[in-house]
N, C-alpha and C positions, 0 to 999 in steps of 0.2 A: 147476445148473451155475454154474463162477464168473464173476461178472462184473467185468472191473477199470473202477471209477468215472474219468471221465474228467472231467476238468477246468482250463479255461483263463483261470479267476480272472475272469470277468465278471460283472457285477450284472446281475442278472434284471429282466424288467420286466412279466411275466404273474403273476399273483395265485394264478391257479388253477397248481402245478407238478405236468408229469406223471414217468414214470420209462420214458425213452425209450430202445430200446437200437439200437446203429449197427451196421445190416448193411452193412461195408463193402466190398465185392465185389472180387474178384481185381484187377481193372485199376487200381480204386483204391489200391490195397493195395500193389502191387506199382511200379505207373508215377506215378497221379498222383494222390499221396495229400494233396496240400490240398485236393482237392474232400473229402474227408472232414474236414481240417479247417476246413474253412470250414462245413462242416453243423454238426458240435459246436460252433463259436464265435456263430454264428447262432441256436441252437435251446439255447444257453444265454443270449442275450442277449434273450431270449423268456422268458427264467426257466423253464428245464427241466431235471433231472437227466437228463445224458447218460450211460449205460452203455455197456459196451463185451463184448461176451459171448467170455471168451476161448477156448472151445470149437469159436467157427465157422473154416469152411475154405470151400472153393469151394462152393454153391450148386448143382453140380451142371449148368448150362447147356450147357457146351461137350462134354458127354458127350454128354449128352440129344440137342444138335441133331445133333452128328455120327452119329446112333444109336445110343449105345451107354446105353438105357436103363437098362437091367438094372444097370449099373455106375453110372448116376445115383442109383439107390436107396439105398445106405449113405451118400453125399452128405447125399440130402434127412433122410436120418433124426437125423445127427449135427448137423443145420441147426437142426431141429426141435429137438432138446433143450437146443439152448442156446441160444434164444430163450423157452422157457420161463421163463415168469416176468412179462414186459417189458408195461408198459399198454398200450404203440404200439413197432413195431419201422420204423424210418427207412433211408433206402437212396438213396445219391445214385444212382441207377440204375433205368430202367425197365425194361430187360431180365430184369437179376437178379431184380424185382420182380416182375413178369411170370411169372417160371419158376417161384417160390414159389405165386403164387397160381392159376394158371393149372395150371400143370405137374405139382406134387407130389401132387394127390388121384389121379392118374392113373397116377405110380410105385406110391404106394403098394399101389392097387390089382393093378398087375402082381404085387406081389410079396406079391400077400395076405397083408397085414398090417393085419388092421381097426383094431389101436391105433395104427398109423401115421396110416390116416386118421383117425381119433378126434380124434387130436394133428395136422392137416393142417387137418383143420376151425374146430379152437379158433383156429390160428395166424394160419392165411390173411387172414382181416378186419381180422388187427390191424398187419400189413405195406403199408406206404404209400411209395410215391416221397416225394421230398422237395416235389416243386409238390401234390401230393395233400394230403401232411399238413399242410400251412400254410394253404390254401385252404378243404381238407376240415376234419379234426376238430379243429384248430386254431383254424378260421373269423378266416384271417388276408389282409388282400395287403396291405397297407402294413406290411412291416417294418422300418421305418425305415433301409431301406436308401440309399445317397449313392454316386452312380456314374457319374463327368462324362464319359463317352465317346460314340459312336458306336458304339452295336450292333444288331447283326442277329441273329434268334433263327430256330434249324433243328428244327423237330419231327420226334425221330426217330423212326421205323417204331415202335420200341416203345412208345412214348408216344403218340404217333397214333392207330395200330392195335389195338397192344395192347392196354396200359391206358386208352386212351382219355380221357387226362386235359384235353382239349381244349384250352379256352385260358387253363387254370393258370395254366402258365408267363408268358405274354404277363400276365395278369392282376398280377403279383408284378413283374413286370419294366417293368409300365407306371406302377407307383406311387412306381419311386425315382429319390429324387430328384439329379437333375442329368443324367439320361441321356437322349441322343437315339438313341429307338427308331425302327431302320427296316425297312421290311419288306422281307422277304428274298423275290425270283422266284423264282416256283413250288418255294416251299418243302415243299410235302406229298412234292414227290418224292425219292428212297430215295435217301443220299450212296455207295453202291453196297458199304458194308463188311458188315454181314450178319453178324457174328461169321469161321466157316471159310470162306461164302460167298467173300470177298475173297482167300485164301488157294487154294481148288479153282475158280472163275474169277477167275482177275486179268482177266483180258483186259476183261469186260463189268464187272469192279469197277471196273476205271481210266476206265472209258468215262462210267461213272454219276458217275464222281465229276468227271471233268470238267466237264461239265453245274454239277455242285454248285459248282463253283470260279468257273465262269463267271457265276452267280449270286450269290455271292456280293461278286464281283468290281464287280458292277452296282448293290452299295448303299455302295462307298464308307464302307465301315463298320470302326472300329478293330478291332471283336472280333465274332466270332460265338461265341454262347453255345448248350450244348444241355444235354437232363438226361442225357446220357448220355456219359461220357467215351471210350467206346468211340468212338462216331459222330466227337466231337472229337480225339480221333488219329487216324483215317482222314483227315478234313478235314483238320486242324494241320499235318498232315504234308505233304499236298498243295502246299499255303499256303507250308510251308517249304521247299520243295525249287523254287516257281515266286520266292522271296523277295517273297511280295507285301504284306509289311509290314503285314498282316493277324495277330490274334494271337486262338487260343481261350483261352477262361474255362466253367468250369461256370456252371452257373446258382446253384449254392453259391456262389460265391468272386463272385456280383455282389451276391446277396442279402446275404452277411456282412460288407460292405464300408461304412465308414460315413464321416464326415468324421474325428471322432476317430481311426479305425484303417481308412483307405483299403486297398483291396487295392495289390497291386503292379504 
């Protein structure tokens, strides 16, 4: 499959370079796509070949949860071959990442197709959230990230629960430098978005996320950052519609922020 090389003209500073390709998910893609550029600016300033695999399309998730399996299958398959190839596949998103490694052995088998799973198995291992790959096969947390605010960080459901990345994030976020990190009340609980969740009950969405507002609210904090952009449009929005001069960032766009090239 073709891949278009992506590049934002920065010097490398890891010895070892791998050839990473950016699974960048519908929300990013579509709403708010500097969380993907800030992964490619980050994870080249890391010294990595970042690829771009121009084959991908939706992931397949919003089929899948709404039930419509069966129709998540040519999804997951068109996923799979154009990730072929990539040493590490990167994804500013738990979710999406989730539904690949979680999700896809389980279409494939619906739709008995052993070389699906063949190709399910080989892929799976090599897809990582972005707190995963820095931490994990990376073996990173100081990336010489520079970020003078006041932030609050929200673990969402899918990184939580899901992938179970623990405390990544925190870990990456604790090491850059100029930030005051605070912790956010009773952050484990759900900001009430859910993907259609929010959409088939509003009523107990708006509920949950009040909670999250009101918490938020109680660490006096400039930005609340999450790996999940989805979760941060739920929140964002909330945030902007009370004007509580509160503002989201990915957890990308804190990581790739440095003195030389401060984020915005």
């Amino acid at each position: 499959m073709p891949f278009l090389p992506v590049s934002l003209d920065r010097a490398g500073g890891n010895s070892k370079e791998l050839r990473i390709a950016l699974f960048i998910t519908c929300v990013s893609d579509t709403l708010f796509p500097e969380s993907g550029t800030a992964t490619v600016r980050l994870l080249e300033r890391l010294g990595h070949e970042i690829v771009f695999p121009l084959e991908q399309t939706c992931c397949g998730q919003m089929h899948f949860n709404s039930g419509y399996a069966r129709e998540a299958v040519p999804l997951a398959r068109r996923m799979v071959g154009a990730f072929e190839g990539a040493d590490l596949v990167v994804c500013p998103s738990a979710s999406c990442t989730g539904m690949v490694r979680d999700h896809y052995r389980g279409l494939a088998e619906l739709a008995g197709d052993p070389g699906l799973a063949r190709a399910v198995d080989d892929l799976a291992p090599r897809v990582h959230e972005l707190s995963e790959l820095l931490t994990g096969p990376l073996g990173l947390e100081d990336v010489g990230a520079y970020y003078p605010h006041r932030v609050a960080y929200h673990p969402t459901c899918h990184s939580l629960r899901g992938l179970e990345v623990g405390d990544a994030p925190l870990r990456l976020l604790r090491a850059v430098r100029g930030i005051d990190l605070v912790d956010l009340p009773d952050r484990e609980e759900c900001c009430g978005f859910g993907g259609t969740f929010a959409v088939k009950n509003a009523d107990t969405s708006i509920a949950m996320l009040a909670d999250k507002l009101g918490a938020v609210h109680a660490t006096k904090a400039e930005v609340l950052t999450a790996c999940d952009s989805s979760c941060l449009m739920h929140i964002g929005g909330g945030l902007s519609r009370q004007r509580a001069g509160v503002r989201t960032a990915h957890l990308a766009e804190i990581l790739a922020s440095t003195e030389q090239e401060p984020a915005a």
